[in-house]
DOKE-258082 format. One record per residue: residue in three letters; x, y, z of N, C-alpha, C, O in turn. Coordinates in steps of 0.02 Angstrom, whole numbers, plus 32768, in hexadecimal, padded with zeros to 4 digits. Layout:
REM DOKE-258082
ALAXYZXYZXYZXYZ ...
END
This chain:
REM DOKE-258082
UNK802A7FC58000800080008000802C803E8000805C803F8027 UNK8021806E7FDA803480B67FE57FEF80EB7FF77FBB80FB7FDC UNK800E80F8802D7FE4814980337FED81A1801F801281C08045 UNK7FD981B67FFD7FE381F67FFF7FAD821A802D7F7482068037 UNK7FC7824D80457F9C827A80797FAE82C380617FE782D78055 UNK7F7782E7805E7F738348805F7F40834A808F7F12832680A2 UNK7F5A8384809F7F1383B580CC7EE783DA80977EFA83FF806A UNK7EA783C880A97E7583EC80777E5C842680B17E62842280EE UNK7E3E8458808A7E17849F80B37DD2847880C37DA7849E80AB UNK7DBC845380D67D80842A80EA7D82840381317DB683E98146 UNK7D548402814C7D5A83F881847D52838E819B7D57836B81CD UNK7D45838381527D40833C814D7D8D8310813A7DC083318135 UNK7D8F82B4812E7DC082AF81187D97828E80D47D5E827980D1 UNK7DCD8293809B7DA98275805F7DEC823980567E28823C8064 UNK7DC6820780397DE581D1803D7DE381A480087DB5817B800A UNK7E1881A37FC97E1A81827F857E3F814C7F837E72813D7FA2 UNK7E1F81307F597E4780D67F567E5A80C47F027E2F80C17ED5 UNK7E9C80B97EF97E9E80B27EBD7EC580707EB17F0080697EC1 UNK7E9780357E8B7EC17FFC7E857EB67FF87E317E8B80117E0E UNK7F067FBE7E1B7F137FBF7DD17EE57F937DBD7EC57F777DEA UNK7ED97F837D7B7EBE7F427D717EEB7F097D5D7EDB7ED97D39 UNK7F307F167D7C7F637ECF7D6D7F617EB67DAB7F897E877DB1 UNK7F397EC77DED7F377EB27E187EED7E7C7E1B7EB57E8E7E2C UNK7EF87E587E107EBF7E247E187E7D7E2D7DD27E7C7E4C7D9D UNK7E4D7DFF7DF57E0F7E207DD17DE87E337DFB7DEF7E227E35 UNK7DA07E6A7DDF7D807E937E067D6A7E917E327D587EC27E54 UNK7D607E327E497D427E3C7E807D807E367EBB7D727E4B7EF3 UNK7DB57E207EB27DFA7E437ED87E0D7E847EE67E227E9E7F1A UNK7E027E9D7EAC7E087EE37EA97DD27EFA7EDF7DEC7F107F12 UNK7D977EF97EDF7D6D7F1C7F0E7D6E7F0E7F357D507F2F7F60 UNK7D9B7EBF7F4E7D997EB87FA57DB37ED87FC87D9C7EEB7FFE UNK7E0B7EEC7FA27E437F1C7FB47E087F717FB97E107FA37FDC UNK7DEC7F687FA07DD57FC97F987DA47FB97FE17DAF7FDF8010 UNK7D7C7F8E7FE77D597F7C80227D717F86805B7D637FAC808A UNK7DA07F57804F7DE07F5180A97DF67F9D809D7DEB7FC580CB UNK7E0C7FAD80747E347FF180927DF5802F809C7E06806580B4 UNK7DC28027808D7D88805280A07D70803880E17D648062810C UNK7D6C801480E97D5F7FDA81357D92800181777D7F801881AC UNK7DCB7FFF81617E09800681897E0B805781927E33806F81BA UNK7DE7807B81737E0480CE81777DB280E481B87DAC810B81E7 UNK7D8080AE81947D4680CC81BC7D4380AE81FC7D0F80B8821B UNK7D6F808A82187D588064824B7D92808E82777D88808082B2 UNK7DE180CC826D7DFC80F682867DE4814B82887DDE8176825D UNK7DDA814882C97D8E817482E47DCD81A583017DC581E18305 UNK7E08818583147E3E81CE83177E5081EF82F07E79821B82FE UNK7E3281E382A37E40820782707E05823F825A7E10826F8236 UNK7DC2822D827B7D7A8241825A7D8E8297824D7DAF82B48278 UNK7D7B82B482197D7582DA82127DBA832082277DB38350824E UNK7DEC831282057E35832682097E45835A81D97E71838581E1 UNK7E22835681AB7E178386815C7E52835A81227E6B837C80F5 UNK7E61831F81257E9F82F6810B7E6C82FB80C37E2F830180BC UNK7EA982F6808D7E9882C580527EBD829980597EF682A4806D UNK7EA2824880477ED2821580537EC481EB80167E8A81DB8007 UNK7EEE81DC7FF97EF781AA7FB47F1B81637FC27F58815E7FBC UNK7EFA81377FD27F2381047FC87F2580D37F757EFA80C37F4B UNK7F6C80C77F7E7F7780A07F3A7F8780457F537FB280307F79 UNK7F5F80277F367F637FD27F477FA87FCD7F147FAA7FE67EDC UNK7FD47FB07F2D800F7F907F03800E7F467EF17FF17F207F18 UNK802A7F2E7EBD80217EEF7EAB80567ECE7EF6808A7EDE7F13 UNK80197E937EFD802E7E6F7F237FF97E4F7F6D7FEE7E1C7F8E UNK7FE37EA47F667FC37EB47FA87F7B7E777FA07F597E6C7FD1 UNK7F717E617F727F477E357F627F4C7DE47F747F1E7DBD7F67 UNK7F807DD37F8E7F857DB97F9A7F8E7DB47FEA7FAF7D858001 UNK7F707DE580177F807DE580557F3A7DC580687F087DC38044 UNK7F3E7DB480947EF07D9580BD7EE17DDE80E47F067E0E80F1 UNK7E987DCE80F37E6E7E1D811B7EAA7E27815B7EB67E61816B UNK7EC17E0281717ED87E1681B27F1B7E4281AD7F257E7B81C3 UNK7F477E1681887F877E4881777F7C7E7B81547FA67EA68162 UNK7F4E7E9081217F467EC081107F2F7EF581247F397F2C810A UNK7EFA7EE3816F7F007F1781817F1F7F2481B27F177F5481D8 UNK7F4C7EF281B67F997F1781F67FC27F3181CA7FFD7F3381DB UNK7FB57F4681987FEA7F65816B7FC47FAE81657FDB7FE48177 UNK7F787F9F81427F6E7FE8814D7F778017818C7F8880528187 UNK7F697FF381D07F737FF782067FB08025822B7FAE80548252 UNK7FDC800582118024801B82168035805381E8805A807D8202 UNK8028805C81B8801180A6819C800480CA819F802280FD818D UNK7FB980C681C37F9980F081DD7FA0811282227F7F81428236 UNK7FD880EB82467FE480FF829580288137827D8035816482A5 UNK80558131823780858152822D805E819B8205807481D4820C UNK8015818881D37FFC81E081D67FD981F2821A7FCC822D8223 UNK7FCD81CF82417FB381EE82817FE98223829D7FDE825F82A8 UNK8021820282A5803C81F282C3807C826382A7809B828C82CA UNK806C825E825C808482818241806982CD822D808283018219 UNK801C82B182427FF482EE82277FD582F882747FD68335827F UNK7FBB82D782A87FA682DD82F17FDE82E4832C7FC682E78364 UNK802582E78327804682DD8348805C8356835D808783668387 
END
């Protein structure tokens, strides 16, 4: 996974998911866009920060099971906490 992060003038966070189509087929593809929509709404220390956040699925990431993947987004997400709340 890669994240990009900006501050938007909005008082919300907006949150984009962009996967290739050499990564699996669609219905892979939408599990990855799922889990990482799953994983951003269920971090309530983030609600409403004014972030834009883009994540990009990298080949591979398809092959992770639900759990490691989201100790990966996880661990990501404690380093923009960590970068933009600190």
């Amino acid at each position: 996974f890669v994240i990009y992060v900006s501050k938007n003038q909005l008082d919300i966070n907006r949150l984009g998911v962009s996967v290739s189509k050499k990564i699996g087929n669609s219905v892979v593809r939408h599990r990855m866009k799922r889990l990482v929509k799953e994983t951003f709404r269920l971090r309530k220390d983030m609600s409403d920060s004014g972030l834009d956040i883009v994540v990009i699925i990298r080949k591979g990431a398809e092959e992770l099971d639900n759990k490691a993947a989201v100790e990966a987004l996880q661990s990501l997400m404690r380093i923009l906490i960590h970068k933009y709340f600190s």
